[in-house]
N, C-alpha and C positions, 0 to 999 in steps of 0.2 A: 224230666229231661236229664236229670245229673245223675244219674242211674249208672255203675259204672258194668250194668247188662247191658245198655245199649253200644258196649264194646265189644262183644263176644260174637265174634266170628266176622268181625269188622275188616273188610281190606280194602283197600285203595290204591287206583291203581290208575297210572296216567292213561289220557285218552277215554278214560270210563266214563260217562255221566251221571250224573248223580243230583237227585234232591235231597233238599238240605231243608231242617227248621231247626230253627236255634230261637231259643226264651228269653227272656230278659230277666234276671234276678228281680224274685216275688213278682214276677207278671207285671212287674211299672210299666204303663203307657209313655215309656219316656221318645216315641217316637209320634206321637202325637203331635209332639212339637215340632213345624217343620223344619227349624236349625238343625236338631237333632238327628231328623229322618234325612237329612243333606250329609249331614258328618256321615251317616251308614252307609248312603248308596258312594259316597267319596271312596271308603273302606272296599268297596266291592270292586269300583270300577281300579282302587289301588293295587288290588289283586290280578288284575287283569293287566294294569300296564307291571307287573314284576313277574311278566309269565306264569304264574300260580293256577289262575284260572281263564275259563272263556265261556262268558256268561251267556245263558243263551234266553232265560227269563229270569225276574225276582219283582218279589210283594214286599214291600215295606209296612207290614201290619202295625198298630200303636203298639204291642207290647210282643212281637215277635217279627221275625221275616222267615220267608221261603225264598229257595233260592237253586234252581234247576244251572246247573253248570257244569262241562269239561274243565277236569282233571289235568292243570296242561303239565304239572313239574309236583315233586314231592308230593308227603302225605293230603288226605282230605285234613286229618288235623292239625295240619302244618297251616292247610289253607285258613283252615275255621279263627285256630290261634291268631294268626295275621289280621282276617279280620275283625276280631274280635278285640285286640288289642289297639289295632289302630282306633275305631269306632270310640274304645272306651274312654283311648285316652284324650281324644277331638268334646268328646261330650262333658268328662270329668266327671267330679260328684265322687264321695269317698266310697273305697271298695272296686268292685269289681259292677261292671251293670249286667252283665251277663250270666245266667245260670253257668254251669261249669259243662253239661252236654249241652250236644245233640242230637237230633234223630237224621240219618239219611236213607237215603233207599236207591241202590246203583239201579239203573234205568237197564232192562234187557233189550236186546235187538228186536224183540217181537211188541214191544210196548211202543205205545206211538209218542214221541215228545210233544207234537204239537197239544196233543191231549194231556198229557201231563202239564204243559205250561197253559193251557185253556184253563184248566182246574185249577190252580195257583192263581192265576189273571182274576179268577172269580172271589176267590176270598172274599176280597172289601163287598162286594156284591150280597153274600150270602150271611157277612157280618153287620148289614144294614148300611155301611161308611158312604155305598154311592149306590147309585141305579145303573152302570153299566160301567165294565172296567175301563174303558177307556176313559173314563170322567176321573177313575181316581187318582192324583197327583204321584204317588211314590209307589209305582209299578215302569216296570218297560219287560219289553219280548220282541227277542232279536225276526220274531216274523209280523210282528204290527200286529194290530188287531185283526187281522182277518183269520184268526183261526177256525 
């Protein structure tokens, strides 16, 4: 993920949507712990009251998230920084907890979000964590489960 390829031909652009995975430096599970997975989703919804973004799903995995969201002000790296920073420093532990990328992929008009955030919702499912995403604790989608 800290590939400085996954920057080449990288734009951002407000009103865009966009998926987002971001690592956790060496893969720690450090969201395993629900404190810690509270400090991340704080981090996101922080973004969202500072205008930055408008979440519309996100997975709280143990040693990653996804994170389907409009673009509302500045860069996607402005946004990722933000929350990445806030998150690290709510958590602590020396260094940095986060790898240094990540991967996104802007969402096109002919792609369905609800399927894009269906797929994300499944993760913990498909990682063995629950038997149906609605069981698992550090998920939301701004359309409920009924996708």
């Amino acid at each position: 993920m800290s590939s400085p390829k996954l920057r080449l031909g990288r734009v951002s652009l407000p009103n865009n949507i966009y998926s987002i995975t971001t690592v956790t430096a060496g893969r720690m599970p450090l969201f395993a712990n629900r404190e810690n997975a509270g400090h991340l989703i704080e981090a996101i919804r922080h973004c969202e009251l500072s205008g930055v973004s408008h979440s519309l799903a996100w997975v709280v995995m143990p040693d990653h998230l996804h994170w389907l969201l409009q673009l509302q002000s500045g860069s996607l790296g402005g946004c990722l920084q933000r929350l990445k920073s806030r998150s690290g420093r709510a958590i602590g532990g020396a260094g940095s907890i986060w790898q240094s990328g990540y991967h996104d992929h802007a969402i096109r008009q002919d792609e369905s979000l609800r399927g894009v955030a269906n797929y994300l919702l499944h993760n913990p499912v498909r990682a063995g964590l629950c038997e149906r995403p609605q069981d698992y604790p550090y998920a939301w989608c701004s359309w409920g489960w009924q996708l």
